[in-house]
DSSP file (Angstrom, degrees, kcal/mol; ACC not computed):
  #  RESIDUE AA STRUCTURE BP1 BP2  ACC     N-H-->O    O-->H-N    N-H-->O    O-->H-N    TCO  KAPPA ALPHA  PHI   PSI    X-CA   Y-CA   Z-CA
    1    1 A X    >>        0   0    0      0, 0.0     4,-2.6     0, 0.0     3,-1.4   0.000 360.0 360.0 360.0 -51.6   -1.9   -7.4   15.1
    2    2 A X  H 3>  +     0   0    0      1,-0.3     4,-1.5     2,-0.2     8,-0.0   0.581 360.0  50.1 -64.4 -24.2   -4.6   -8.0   17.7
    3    3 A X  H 3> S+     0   0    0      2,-0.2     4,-0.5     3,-0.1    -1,-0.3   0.330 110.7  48.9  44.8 -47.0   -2.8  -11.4   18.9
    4    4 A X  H X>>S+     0   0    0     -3,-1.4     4,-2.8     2,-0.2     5,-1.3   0.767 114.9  47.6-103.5 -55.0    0.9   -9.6   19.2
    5    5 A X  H 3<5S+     0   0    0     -4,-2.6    -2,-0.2     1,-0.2    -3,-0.1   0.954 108.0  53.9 -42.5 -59.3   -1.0   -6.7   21.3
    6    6 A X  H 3<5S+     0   0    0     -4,-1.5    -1,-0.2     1,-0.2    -2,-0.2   0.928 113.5  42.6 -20.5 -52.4   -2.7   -9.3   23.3
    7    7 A X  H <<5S-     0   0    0     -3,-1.2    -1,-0.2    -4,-0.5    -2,-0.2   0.859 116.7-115.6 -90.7 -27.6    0.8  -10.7   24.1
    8    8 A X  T  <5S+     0   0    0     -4,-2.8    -3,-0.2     2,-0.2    -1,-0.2   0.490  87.5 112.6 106.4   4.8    2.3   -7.2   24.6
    9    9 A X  S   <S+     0   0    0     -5,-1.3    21,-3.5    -6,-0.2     2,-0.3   0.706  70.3  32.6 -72.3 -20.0    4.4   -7.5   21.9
   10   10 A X  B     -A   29   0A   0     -6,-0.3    19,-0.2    19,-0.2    -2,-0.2  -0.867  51.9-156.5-138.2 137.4    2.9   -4.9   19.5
   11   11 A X        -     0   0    0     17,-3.4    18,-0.1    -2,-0.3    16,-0.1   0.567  16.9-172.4 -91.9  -5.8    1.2   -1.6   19.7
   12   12 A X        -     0   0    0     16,-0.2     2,-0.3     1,-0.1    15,-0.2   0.763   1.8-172.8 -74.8 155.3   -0.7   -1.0   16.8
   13   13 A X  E     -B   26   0B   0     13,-1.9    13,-2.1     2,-0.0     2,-0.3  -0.928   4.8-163.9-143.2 127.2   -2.4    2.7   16.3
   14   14 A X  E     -B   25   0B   0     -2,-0.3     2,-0.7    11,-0.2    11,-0.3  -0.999   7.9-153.1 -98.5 118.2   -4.8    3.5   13.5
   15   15 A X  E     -B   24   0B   0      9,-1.7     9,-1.4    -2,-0.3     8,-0.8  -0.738  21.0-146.4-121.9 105.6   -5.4    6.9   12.7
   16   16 A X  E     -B   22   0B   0     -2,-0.7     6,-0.2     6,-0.2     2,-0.1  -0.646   8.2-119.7-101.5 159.4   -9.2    7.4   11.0
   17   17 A X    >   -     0   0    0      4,-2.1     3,-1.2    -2,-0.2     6,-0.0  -0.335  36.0-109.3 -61.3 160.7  -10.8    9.8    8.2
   18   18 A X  T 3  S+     0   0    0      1,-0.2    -1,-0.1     2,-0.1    -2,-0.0   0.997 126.9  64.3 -31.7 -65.3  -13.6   12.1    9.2
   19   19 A X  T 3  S-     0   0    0      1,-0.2    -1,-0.2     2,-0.1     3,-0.1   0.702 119.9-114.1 -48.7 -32.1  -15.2    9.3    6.8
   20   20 A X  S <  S+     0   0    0     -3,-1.2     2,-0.3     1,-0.3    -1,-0.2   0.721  80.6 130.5 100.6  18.8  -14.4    6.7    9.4
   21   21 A X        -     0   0    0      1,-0.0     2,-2.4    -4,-0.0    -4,-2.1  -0.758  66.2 -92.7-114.0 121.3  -11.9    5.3    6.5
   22   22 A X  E     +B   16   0B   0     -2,-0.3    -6,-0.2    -6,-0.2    40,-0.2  -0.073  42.2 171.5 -12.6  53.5   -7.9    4.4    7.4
   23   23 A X  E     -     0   0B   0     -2,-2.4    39,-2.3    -8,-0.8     2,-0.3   0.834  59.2 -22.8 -75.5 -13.5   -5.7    7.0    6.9
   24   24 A X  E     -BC  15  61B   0     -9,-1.4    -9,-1.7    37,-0.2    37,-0.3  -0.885  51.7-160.7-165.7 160.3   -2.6    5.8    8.3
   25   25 A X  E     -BC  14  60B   0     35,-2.5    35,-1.4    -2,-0.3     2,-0.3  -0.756   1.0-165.0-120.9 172.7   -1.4    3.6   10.7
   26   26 A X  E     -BC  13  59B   0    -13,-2.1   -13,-1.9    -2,-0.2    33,-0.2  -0.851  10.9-151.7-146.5 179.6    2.1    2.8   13.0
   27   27 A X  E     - C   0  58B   0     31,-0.9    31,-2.3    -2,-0.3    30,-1.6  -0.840   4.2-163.4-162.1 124.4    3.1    0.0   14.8
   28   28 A X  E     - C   0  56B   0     28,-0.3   -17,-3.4    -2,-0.2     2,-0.4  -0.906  16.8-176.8-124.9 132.8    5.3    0.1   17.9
   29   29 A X  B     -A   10   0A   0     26,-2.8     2,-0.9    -2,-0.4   -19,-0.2  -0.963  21.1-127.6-148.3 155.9    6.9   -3.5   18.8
   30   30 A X        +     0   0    0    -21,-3.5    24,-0.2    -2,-0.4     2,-0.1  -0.722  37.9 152.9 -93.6 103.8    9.2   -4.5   21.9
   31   31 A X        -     0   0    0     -2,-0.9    22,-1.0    20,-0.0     2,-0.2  -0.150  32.0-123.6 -89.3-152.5   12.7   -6.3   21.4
   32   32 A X  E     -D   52   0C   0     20,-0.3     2,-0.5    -2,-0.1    20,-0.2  -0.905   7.1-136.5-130.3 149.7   15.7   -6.4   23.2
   33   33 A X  E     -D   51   0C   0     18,-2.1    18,-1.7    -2,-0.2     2,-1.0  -0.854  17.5-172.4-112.1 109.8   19.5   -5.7   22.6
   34   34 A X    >   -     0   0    0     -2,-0.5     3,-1.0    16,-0.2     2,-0.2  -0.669  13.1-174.1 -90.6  81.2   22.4   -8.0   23.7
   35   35 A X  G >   +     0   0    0     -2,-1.0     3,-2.9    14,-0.4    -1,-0.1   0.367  56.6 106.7 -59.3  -0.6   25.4   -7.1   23.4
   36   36 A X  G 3  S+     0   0    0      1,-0.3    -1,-0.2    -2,-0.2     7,-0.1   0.630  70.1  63.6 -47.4 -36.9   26.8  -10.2   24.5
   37   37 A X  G <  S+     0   0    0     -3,-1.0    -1,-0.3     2,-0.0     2,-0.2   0.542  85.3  95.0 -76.2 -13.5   27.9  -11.3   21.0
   38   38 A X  S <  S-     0   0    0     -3,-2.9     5,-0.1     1,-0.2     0, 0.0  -0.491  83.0 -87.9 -70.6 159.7   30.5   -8.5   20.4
   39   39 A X     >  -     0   0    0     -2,-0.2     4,-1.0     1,-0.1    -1,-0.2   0.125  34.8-120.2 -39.7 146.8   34.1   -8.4   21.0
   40   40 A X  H >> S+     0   0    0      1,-0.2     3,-1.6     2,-0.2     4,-1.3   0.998 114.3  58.3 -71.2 -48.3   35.0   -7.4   24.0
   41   41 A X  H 34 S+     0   0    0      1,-0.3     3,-0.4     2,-0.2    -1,-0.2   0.910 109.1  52.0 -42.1 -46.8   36.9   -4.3   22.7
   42   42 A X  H 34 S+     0   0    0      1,-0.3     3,-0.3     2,-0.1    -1,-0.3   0.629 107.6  51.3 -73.1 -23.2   33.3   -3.1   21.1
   43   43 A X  H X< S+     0   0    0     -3,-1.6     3,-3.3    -4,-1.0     2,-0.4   0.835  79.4 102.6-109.4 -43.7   31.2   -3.6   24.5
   44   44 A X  T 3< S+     0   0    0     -4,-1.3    -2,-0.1    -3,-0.4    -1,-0.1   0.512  98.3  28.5 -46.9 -21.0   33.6   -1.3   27.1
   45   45 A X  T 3  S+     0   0    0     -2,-0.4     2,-0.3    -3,-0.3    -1,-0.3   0.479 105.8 106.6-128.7  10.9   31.5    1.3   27.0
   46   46 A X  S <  S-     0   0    0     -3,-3.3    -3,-0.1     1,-0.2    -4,-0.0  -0.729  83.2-101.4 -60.7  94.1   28.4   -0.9   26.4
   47   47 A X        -     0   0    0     -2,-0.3    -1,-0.2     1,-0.2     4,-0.1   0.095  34.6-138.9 -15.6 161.9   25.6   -1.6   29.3
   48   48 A X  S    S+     0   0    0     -3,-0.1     2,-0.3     2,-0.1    -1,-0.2  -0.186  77.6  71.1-128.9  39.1   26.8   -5.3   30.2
   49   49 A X  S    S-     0   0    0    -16,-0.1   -14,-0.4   -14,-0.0     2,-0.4  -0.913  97.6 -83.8-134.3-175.0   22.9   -6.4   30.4
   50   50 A X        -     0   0    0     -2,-0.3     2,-0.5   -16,-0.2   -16,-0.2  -0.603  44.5-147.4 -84.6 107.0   20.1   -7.0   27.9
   51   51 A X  E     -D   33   0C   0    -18,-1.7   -18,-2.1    -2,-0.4     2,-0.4  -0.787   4.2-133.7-109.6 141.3   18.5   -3.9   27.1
   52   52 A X  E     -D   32   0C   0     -2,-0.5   -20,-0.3   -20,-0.2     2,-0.2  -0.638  30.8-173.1 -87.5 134.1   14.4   -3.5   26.2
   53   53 A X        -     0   0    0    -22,-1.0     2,-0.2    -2,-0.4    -1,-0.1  -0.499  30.2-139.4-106.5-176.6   13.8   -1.7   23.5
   54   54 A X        +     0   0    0     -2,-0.2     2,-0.4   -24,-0.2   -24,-0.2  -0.922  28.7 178.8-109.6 155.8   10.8    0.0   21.5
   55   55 A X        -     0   0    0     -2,-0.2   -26,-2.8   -26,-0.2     2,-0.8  -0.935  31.6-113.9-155.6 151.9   11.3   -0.2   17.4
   56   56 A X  E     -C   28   0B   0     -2,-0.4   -28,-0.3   -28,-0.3    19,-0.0  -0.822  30.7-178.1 -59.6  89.0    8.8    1.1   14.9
   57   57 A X  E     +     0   0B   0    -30,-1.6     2,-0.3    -2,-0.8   -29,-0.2   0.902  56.2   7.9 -94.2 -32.9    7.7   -1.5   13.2
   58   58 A X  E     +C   27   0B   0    -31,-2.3   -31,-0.9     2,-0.0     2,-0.0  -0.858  46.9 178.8-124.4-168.7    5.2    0.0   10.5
   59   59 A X  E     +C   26   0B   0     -2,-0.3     2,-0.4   -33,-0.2   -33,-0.2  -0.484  18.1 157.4-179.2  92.0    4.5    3.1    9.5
   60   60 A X  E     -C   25   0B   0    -35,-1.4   -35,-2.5    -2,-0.0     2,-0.3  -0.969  20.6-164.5-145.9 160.6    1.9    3.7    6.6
   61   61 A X  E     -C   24   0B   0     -2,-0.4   -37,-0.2   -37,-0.3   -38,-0.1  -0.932  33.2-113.6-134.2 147.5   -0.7    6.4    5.0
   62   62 A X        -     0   0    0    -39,-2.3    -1,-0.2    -2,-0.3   -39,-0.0  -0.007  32.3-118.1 -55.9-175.5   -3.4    5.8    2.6
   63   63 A X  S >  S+     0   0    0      2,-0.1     3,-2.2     3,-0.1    -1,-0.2   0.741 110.2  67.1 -93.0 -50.6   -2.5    7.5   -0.6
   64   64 A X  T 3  S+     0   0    0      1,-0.2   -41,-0.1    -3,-0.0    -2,-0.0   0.908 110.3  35.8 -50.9 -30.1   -5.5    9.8   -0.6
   65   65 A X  T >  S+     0   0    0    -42,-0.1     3,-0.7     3,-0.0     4,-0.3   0.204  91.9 136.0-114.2  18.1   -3.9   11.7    2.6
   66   66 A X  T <  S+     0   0    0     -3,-2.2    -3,-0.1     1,-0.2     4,-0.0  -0.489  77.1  12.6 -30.3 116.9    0.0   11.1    1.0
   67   67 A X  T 3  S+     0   0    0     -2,-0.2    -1,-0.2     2,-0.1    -4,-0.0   0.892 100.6 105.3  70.9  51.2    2.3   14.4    1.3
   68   68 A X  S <  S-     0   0    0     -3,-0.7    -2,-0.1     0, 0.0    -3,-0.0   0.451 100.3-104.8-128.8  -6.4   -0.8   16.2    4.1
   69   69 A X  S >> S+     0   0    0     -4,-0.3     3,-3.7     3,-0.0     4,-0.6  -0.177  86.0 129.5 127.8 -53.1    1.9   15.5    7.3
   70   70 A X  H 3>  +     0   0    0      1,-0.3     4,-1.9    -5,-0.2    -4,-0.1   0.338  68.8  51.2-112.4 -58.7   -0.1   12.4    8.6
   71   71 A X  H 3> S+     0   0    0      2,-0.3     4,-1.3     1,-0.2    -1,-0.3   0.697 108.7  46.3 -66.3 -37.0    2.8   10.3    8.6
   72   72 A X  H <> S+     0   0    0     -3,-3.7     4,-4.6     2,-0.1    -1,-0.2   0.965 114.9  49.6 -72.3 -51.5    5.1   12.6   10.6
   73   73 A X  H  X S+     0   0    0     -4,-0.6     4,-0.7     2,-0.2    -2,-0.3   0.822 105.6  56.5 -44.7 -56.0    2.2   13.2   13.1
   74   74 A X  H  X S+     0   0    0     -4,-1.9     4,-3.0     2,-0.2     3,-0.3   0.850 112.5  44.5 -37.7 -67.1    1.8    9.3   13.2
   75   75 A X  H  X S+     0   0    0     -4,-1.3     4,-2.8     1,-0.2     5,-0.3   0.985 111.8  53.6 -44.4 -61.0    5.9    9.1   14.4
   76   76 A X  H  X S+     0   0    0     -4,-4.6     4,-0.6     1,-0.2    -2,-0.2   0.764 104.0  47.0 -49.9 -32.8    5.4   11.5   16.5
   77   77 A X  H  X S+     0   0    0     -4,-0.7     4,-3.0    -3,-0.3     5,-0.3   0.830 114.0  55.8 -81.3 -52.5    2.4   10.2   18.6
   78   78 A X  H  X S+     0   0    0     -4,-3.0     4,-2.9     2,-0.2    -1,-0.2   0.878 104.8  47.5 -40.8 -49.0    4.3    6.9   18.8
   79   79 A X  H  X S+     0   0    0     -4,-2.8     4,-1.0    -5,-0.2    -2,-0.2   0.709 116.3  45.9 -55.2 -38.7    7.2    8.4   20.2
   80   80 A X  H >X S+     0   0    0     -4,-0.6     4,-1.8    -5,-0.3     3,-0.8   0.967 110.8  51.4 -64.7 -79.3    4.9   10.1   22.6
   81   81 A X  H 3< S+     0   0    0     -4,-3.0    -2,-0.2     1,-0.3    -3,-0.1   0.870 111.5  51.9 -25.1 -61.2    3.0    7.1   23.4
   82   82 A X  H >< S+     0   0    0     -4,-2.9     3,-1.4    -5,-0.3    -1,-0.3   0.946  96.9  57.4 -57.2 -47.7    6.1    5.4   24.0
   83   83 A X  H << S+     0   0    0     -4,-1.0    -2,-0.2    -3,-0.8    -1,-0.2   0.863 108.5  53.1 -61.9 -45.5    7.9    7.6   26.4
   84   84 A X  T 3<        0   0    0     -4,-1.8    -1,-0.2     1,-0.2    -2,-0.1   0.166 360.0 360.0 -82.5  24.1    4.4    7.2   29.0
   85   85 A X    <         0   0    0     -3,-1.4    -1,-0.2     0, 0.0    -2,-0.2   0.334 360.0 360.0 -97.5 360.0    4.7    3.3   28.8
C-alpha cells in the first residue's frame, strides 16, 4: 500500500479504535477510461479522450465494529476526500 501511495497510485485510509486497533479501512486508486476500443456507434456521445478516474478499490471493517455504520462512513469520507484532490 505504502509503495502504490508513494507512486500516487493509491490512497489508502485506515480508520482506528479508541484502542488504537483497525477498524476499517478504504482504498481509493487512479485509472483511466478509453473509449477508444468501442464501436464507433457506442462512442457518439462519448468524451473522444482518455478520461482519469478514481475507483474504490477496498473497502473493509473489522468484525468487531460490523453492522455500527463504519463502512458507509468509510465511503463516504472517500468520496469526500476525492472530490478535494
Amino acid at each position: 500500500a505504502l509503495q502504490h501511495q508513494d507512486k500516487r497510485l493509491s490512497v489508502p485510509r485506515i480508520l482506528l479504535s479508541d484502542a488504537g486497533l483497525i477498524a476499517g479501512f478504504c482504498t481509493l486508486a487512479t485509472g483511466q477510461v478509453d473509449f477508444g476500443g468501442l464501436p464507433p456507434e457506442e462512442t457518439k456521445r462519448l468524451p473522444q479522450r482518455v478520461l482519469s478516474v478514481a475507483f474504490l478499490a477496498w473497502l473493509g471493517v473489522g468484525l468487531e465494529h460490523q453492522s455500527s455504520g463504519l463502512g458507509c462512513l468509510l465511503l463516504a469520507q472517500a468520496l469526500r476526500d476525492e472530490s478535494r484532490e
